[in-house]
C-alpha positions in Angstrom: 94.4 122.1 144.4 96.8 123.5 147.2 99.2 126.3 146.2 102.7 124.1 144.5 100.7 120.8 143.9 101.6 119.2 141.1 99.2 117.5 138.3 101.5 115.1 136.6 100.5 112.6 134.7 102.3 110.0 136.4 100.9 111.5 139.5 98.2 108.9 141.8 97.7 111.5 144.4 96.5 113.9 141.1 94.6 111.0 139.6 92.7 110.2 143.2 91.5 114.6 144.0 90.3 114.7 140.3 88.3 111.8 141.1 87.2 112.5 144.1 86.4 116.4 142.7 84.2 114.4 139.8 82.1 112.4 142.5 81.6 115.8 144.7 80.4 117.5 141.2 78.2 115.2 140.7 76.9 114.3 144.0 76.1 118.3 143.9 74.5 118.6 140.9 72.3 116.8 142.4 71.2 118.4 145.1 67.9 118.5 146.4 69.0 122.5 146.7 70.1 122.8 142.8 66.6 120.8 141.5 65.5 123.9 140.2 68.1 124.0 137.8 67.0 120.6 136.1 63.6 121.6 135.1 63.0 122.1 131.3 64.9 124.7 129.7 62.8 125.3 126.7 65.7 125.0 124.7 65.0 124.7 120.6 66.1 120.9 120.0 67.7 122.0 116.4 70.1 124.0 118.6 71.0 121.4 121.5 74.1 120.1 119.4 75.2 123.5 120.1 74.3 125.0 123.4 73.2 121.7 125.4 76.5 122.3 127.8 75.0 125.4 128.3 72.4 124.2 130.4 74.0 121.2 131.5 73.9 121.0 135.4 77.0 118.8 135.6 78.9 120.9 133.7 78.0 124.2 135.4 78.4 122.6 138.8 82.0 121.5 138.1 83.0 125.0 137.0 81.8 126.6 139.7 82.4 124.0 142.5 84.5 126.5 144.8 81.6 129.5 144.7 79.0 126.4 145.5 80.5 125.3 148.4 81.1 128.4 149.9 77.3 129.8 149.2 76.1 128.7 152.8 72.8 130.0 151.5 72.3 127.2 149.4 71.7 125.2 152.6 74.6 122.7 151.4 76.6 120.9 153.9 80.4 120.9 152.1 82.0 118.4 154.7 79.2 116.2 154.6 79.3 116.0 150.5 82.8 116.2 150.3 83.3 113.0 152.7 80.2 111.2 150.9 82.1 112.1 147.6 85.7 110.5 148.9 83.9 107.5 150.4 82.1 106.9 146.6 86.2 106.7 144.4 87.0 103.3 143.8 89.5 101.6 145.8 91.9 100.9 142.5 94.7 103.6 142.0 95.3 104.7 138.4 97.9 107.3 137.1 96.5 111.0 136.5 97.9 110.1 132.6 95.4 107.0 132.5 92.4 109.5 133.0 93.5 112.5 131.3 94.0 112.0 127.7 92.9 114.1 124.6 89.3 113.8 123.5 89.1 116.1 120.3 86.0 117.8 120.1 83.7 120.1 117.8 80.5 122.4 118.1 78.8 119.7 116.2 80.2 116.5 117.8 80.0 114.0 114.5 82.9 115.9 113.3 84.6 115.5 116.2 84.1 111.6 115.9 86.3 110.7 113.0 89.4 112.3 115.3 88.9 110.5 118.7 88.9 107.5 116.9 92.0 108.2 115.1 94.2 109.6 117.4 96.6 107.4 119.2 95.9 108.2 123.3 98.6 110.3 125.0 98.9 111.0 128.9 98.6 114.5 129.5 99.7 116.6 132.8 97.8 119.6 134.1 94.4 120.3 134.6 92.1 123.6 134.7 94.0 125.1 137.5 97.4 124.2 136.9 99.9 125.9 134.5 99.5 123.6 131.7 95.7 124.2 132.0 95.0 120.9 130.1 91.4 120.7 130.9 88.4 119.3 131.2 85.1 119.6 132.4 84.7 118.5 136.0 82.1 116.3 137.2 81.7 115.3 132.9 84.6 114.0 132.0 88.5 112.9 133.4 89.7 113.8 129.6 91.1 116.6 127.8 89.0 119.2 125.7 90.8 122.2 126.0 95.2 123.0 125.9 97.2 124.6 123.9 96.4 124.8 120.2 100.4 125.3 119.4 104.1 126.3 120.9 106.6 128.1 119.3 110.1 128.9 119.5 111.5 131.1 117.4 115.1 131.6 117.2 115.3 134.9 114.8 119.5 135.0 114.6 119.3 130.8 113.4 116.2 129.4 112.1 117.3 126.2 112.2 117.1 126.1 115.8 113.7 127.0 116.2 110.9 124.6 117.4 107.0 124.0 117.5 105.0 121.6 118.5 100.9 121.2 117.9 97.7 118.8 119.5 98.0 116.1 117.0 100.5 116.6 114.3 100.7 119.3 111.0 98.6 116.8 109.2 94.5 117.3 109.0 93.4 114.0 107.7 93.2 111.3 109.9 95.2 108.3 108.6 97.5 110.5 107.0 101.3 110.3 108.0 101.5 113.8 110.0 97.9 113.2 111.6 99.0 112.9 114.6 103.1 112.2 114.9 103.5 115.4 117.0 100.7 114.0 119.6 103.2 112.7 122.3 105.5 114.9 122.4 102.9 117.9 122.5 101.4 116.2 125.1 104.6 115.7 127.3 105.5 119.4 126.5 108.0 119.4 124.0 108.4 120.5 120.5 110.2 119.6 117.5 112.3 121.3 114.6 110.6 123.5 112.4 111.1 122.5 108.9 110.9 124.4 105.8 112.0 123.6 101.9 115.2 125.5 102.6 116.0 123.1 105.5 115.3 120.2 104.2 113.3 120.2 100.8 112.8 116.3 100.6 110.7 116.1 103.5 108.0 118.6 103.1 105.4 117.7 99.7 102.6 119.4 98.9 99.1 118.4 100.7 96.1 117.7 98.8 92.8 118.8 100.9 90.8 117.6 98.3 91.9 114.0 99.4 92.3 113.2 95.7 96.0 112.6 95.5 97.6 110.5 97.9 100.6 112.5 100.0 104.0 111.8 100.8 107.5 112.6 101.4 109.8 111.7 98.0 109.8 107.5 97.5 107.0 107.6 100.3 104.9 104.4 99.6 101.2 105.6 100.1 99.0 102.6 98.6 99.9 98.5 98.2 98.0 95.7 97.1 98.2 92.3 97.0 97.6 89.7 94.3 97.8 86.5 96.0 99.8 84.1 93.8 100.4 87.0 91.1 102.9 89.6 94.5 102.5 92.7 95.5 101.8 96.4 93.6 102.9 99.4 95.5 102.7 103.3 94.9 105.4 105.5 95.4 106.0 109.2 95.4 108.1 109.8 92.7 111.5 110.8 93.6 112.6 113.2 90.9 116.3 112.5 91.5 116.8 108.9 92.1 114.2 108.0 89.4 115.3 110.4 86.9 117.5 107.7 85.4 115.2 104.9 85.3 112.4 107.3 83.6 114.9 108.6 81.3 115.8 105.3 79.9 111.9 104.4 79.6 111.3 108.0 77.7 114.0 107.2 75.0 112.7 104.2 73.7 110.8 104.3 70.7 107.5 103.4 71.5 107.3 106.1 74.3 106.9 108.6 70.8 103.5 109.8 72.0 104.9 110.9 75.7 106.7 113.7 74.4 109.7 113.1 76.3 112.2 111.4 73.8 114.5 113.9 73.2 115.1 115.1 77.1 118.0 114.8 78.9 118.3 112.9 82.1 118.5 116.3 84.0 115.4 117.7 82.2 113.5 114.7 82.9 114.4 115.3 86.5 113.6 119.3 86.1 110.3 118.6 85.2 109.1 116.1 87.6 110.5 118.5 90.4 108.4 120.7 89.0 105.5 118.2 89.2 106.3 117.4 92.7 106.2 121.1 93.6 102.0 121.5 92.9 99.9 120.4 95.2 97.4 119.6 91.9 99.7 117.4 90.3 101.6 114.1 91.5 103.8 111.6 90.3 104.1 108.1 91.1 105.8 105.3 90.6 104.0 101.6 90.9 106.3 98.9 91.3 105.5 94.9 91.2 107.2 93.1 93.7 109.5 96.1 93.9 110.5 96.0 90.4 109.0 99.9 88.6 106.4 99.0 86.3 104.5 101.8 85.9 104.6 105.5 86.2 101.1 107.6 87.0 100.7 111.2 87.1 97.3 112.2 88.6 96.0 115.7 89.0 93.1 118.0 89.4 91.9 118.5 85.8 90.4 121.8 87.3 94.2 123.0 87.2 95.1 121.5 83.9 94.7 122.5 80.1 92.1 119.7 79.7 89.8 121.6 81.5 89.3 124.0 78.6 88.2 120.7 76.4 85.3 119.0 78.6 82.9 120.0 82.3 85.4 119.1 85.1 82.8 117.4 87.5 83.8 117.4 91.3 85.6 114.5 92.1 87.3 114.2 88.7 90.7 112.9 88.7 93.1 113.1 85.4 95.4 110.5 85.0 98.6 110.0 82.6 100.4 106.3 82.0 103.3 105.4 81.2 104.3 101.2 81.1 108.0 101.0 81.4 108.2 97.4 82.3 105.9 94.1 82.0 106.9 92.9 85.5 107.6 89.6 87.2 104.7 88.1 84.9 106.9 85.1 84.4 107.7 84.6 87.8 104.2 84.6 88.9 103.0 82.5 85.6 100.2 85.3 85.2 99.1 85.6 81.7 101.4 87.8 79.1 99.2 90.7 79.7 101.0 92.7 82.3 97.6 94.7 82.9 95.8 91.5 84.1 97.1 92.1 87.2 98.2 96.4 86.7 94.9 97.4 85.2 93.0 96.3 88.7 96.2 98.0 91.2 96.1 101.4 89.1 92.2 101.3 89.5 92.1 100.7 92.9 95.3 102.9 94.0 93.4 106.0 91.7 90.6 105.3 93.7 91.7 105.4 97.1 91.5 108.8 97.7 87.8 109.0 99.0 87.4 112.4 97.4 87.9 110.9 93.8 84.6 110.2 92.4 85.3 109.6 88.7 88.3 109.0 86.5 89.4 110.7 83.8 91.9 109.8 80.8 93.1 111.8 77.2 94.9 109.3 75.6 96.5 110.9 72.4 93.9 110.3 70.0 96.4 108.5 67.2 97.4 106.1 70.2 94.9 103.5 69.3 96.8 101.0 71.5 96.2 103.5 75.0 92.6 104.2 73.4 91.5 100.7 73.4 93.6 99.9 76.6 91.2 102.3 78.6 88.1 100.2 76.6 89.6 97.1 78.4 90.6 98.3 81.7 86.0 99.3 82.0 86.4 103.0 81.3 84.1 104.6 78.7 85.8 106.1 75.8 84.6 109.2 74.4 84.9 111.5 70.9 87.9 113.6 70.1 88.4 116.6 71.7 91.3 119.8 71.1 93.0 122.0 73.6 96.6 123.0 74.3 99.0 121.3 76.6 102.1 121.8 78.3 103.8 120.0 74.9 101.2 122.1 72.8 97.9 121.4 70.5 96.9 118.0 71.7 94.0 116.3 70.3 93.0 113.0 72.3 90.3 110.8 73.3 88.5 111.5 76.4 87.9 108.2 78.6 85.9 107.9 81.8 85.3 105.8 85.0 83.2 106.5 87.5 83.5 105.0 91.1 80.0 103.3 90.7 81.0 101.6 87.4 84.4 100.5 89.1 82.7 99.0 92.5 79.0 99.3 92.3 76.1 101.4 93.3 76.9 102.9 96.7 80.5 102.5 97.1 
């Protein structure tokens, strides 16, 4: 473009040249003088996932349209195919920003696919020869391939006021909360505070990339279901500070004797789910009935756990503890006075939602017959006793498991 032209996104004059330099591209590639170029290549098809850009005449025309037009050996009349080329762009006159948005992309393009159709669009300014060098390819594609991969801003006297800003957002797993919440303002140019546990520890958690454990900031709710004429169950990060209370009134009743907690005070209840909360192995969660807690659920990665020294950890495994503090709304809802009629199928399906769990994985205490034959009922498979030490020391329990295909059938 001319020397101080600018490519903004809410720019029609941009939007009409890249347009009109996509139909020249193209209108040159082919060329009765470039036909050599579209003869087989001979290229191994195993490899053209790879390197079919390479040889892609399209793509090679747009990136060197200037040299092309000025190779007056080629026998190519510019004026001529530039005119033919403006004549050709549609009479309608979009916004550079309605063309140019961000279309992620990979050296093998299915694992590109899961991203472009997650991301939420953005308009994006520049273009390869502008400053913000938000590109493309000409004469291929209007979109964006290519930018900046991250800005930063550090600020070494304050570190509170330093700022960064990344394609996307800090998050790697699409439909995940920080997949893609810095998208917008990356793409207008901007950045955002940077963050860190001494700022600001409640909003930064741990990040399963197992895709296991469902993530969140404290009293995030990461999973609901609904139960028709029975509500609503809900999952929760557990909040080690405003549910300390509730948990520690649940520990010190007598029937929570095979939890190990009943002689902790409210502040070492909270102590050691802040400690839970800090592994990115281990989470807490609270599941709540029509907003009343009903349920807390620590999951982990038995991998990282003492119980791993008592059976084969199997990928996808998922350990799970349980604790039932309250029966819930049952009488509200008239469901039958088994709380689990409507618990058992919720904690299933929330264990489950993270694709990467294949199979869980309980250890009920083995003199809790109660939990033992609770896993029976809820279609887990109940193993012998095994022996290993915990956090709370020698534990012998009962191994129970559930795999996703006994859960939802073959295939699931």
């Amino acid at each position: 473009m001319a020397a101080g032209a600018h490519v903004d996104a809410a720019s029609a004059d941009a939007a009409l040249y890249m347009r009109w330099r996509h139909a020249l591209t193209q209108r040159l590639a082919a060329h009765p003088a470039l036909a050599p170029l579209h003869a087989p290549h001979g290229l191994d098809p195993a490899l053209e996932p790879l390197l079919g850009s390479v040889f892609d005449v399209p793509t090679a025309v747009g990136a060197g349209l200037a040299g092309l037009l000025a190779a007056d050996w080629l026998g190519i009349d510019g004026a001529t195919e530039a005119a033919g080329a403006l004549a050709g762009v549609p009479d309608d006159r979009p916004v550079w920003g309605d063309l140019h948005v961000v279309a992620p992309t990979a050296p093998v393009p299915a694992l590109a696919a899961p991203y472009a159709a997650a991301v939420r669009p953005a308009p994006v300014s520049g273009n390869n020869e502008s400053v913000r060098c938000t590109g493309g390819s000409p004469g291929l594609a209007t979109t964006v391939y290519r930018g900046s991969v991250a800005r930063y801003v550090w600020d070494l006297s304050d570190r509170s006021r330093s700022r960064w800003g990344v394609p996307f957002g800090s998050g790697g797993r699409p439909g995940g909360p920080h997949f893609d919440d810095q998208h917008a303002t990356w793409a207008a140019a901007g950045t955002v505070p940077v963050v860190t546990d001494l700022d600001d520890p409640a909003r930064l958690y741990p990040q399963d990339t197992t895709r296991r454990l469902l993530n969140g900031i404290r009293g995030a709710q990461v999973w609901r279901g609904d139960f028709g004429a029975h509500g609503a169950v809900t999952a929760h990060v557990l909040d080690p500070d405003a549910d300390a209370g509730l948990l520690h009134g649940w520990f010190t009743q007598p029937r929570a004797a095979f939890w190990g907690m009943g002689e902790h005070t409210r502040d070492e209840v909270r102590d050691t789910y802040a400690y839970v909360e800090s592994l990115p192995t281990h989470h807490a969660y609270l599941l709540r009935w029509d907003d009343e807690p009903v349920l807390l659920v620590q999951a982990y990665h038995p991998e990282h756990d003492p119980v791993a020294a008592a059976y084969d950890v199997a990928p996808g495994d998922l350990g799970m503890h349980l604790f039932l503090g309250g029966r819930g709304p049952t009488a509200r809802h008239g469901a039958p006075r088994d709380a689990w009629t409507v618990l058992g199928p919720a904690l299933r399906d929330f264990l489950f939602a993270g694709p990467g769990t294949r199979r869980l994985v309980a250890e009920p205490d083995a003199r809790n017959e109660r939990a033992v034959r609770r896993m029976a009922a809820l279609g887990f498979t109940v193993g012998g006793e095994v022996s290993f030490e915990s956090a709370q020391g020698p534990k012998v329990a009962r191994l129970a498991y559930l795999t996703r295909e006994e859960a939802y059938g073959a295939g699931v």
